[in-house]
C-alpha positions in Angstrom: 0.8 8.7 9.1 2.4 4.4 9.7 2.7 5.0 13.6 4.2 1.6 13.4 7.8 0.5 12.2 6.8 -2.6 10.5 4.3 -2.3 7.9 2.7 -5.6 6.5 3.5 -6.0 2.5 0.2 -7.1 1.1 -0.2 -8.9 4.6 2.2 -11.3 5.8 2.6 -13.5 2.9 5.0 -16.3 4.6 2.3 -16.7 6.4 -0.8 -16.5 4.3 -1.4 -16.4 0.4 -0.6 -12.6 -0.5 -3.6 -9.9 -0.2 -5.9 -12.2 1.1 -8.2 -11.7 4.2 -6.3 -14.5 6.1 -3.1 -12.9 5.2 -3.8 -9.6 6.9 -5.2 -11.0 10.1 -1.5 -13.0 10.1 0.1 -9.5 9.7 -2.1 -8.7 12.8 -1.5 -11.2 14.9 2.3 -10.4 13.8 1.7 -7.1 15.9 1.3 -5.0 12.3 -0.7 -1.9 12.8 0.1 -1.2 9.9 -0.5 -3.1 6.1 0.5 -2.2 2.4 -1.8 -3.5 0.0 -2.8 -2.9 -3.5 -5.8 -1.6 -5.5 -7.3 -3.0 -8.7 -10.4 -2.9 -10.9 -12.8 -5.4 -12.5 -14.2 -4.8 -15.9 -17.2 -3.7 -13.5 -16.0 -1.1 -11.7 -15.6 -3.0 -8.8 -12.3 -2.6 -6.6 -10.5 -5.8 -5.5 -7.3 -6.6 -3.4 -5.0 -7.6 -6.2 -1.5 -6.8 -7.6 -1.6 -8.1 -10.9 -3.6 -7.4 -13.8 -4.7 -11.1 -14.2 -5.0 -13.7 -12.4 -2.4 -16.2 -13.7 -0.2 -15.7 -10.7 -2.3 -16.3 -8.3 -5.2 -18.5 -9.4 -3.8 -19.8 -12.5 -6.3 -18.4 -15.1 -5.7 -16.5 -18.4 -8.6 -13.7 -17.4 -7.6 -10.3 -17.4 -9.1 -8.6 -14.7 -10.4 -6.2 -16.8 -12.4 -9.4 -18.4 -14.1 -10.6 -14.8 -16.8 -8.8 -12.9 -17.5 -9.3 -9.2 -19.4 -12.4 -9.9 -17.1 -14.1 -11.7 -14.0 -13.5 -9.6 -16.0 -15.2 -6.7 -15.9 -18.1 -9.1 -12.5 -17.9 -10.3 -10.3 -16.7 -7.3 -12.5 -16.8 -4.2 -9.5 -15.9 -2.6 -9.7 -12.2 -3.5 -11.2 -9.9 -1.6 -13.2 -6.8 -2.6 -12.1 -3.4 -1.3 -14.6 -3.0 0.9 -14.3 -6.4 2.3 -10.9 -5.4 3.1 -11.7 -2.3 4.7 -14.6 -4.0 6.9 -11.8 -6.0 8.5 -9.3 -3.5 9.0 -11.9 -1.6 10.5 -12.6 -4.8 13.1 -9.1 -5.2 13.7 -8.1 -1.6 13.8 -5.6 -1.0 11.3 -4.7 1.5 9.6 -3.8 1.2 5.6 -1.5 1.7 2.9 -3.4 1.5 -0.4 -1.3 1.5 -3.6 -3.8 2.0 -6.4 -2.7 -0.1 -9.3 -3.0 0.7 -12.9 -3.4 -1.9 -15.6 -4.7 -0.1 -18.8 -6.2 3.4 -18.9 -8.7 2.9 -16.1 -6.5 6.2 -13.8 -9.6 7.7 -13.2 -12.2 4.9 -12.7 -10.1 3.3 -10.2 -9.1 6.6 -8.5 -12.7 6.9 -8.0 -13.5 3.2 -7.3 -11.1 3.5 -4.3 -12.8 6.7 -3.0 -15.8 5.9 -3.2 -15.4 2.5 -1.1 -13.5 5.0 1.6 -16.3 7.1 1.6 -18.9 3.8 2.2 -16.9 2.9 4.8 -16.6 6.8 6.5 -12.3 5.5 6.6 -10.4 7.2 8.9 -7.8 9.7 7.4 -5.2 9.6 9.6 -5.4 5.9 9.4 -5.1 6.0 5.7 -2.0 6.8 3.1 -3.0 6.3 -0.5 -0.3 5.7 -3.0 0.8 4.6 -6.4 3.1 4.6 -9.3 0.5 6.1 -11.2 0.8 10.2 -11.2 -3.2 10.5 -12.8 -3.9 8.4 -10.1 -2.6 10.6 -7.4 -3.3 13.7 -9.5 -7.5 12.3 -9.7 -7.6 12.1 -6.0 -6.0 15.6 -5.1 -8.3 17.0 -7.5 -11.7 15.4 -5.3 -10.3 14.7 -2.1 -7.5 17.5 -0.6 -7.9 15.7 3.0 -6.6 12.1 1.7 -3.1 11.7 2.6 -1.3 10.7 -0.6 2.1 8.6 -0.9 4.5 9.0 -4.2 5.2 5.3 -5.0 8.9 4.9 -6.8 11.8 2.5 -7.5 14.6 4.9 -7.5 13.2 8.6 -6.4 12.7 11.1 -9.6 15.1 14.1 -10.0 11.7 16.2 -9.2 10.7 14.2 -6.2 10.3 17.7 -4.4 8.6 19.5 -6.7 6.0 16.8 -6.9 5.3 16.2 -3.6 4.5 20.1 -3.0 2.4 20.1 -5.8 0.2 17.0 -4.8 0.6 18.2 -1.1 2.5 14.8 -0.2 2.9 13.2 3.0 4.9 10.7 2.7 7.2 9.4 -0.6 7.5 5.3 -0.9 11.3 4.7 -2.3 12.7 1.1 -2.8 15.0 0.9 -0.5 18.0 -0.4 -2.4 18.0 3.7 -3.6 18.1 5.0 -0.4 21.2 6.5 1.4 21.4 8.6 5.0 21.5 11.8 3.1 18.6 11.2 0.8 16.4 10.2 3.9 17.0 13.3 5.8 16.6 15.5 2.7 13.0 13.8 2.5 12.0 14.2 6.0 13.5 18.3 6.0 10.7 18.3 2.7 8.1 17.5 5.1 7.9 14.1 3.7 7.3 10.9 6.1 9.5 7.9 4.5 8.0 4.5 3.9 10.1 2.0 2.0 9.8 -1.4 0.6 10.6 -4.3 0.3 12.5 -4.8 3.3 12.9 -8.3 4.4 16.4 -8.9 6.3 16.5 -7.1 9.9 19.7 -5.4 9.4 18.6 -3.5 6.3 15.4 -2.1 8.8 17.8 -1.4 11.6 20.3 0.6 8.9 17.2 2.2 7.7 14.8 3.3 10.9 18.8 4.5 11.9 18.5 6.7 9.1 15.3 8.0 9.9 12.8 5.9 7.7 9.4 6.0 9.3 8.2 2.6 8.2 9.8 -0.7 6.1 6.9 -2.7 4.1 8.0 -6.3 4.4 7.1 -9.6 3.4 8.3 -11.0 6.9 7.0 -8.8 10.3 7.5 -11.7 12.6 11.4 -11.1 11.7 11.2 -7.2 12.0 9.5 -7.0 15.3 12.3 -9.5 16.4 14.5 -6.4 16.4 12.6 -3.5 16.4 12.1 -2.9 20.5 15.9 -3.5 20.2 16.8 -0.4 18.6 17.9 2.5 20.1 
């Protein structure tokens, strides 16, 4: 489970262009132990480091990436790494990940699988590993052929059955935005057996009212800022 307070949102992207290689050696150089990043697939099968489904935001194309393969996203957005290209250099940095498995279309399955398969290339770490997403087939798929990985219920505002899902998947933590948090909610989470990660979290008295409340980790865009006041609290 994020032994660290401050957890890198896709990297440190005031530093560095979001989910990019050189972004998530800035969040370790920022001290992170930690990063969040996300999970998408080519029309190839192959997992990337991307948010979107396309690359309009961030390399100013019309492709879908269900459209590119491996090959062609070198061409297009360089930029973007591969999974395991990722992995390789959290591994030689040793940090530990957040992976939020992203859903575009109907690919649940082939990128539940994508994502486990590169982990098992790799021979990833568990307990330096949570696996989340908004997606419930997603989570569902990798219960089903992994019980060891430690999954992560991804949410804006928490559903009414937040419990009753995380038991079922066998949870370990549950990923809120923080804006729906409060003291009481927290602590009901962490008496559930649930470890509290929340995002995105980018002014240092909205961590310090949080980690107060128990929260186990903030995602942020900013970590230089965080760790500013992190060693401060008491």
């Amino acid at each position: 489970m994020p032994a660290g307070r401050v957890i890198g949102h896709r990297g440190a992207p005031r530093l560095a262009p979001e989910n990019t290689l050189e972004c998530f050696r800035a969040a370790a150089r920022s001290g992170c132990s930690w990063i969040e990043t996300d999970v998408s697939l080519l029309g190839d099968g192959t997992p990337v480091i991307c948010h979107d489904g396309d690359l309009k935001r961030i390399a100013g194309r019309p492709e879908a990436l269900r459209e590119v393969s491996r090959a062609e996203l070198a061409r297009l957005a360089p930029d973007v790494p591969t999974l395991d290209d990722a992995l390789e250099l959290f591994g030689d940095y040793g940090l530990s990940v957040n992976l939020d498995v992203k859903v575009h279309g109907g690919e649940a399955g082939a990128v539940a699988d994508a994502t486990l398969a590169a982990l098992k290339r790799r021979d990833w770490p568990m307990p330096r590993l949570v696996v989340s997403s908004f997606s419930m087939p997603v989570l569902e798929r990798m219960r089903l052929t992994r019980a060891d990985v430690p999954l992560g219920i991804l949410c804006d505002a928490p559903p009414p059955d937040w419990r009753e899902t995380a038991r079922r998947l066998g949870a370990a933590t549950i990923h809120p935005g923080h804006r729906h948090l409060s003291a009481a909610l927290v602590t009901e989470m962490i008496a559930a057996g649930l470890a509290v990660l929340t995002w995105t979290v980018n002014d240092p008295d909205d961590a310090i009212r949080l980690w107060r409340w128990g929260v186990a980790g903030v995602i942020t865009d900013d970590p230089d800022a965080l760790f500013a006041v992190a060693d401060d609290l008491v």
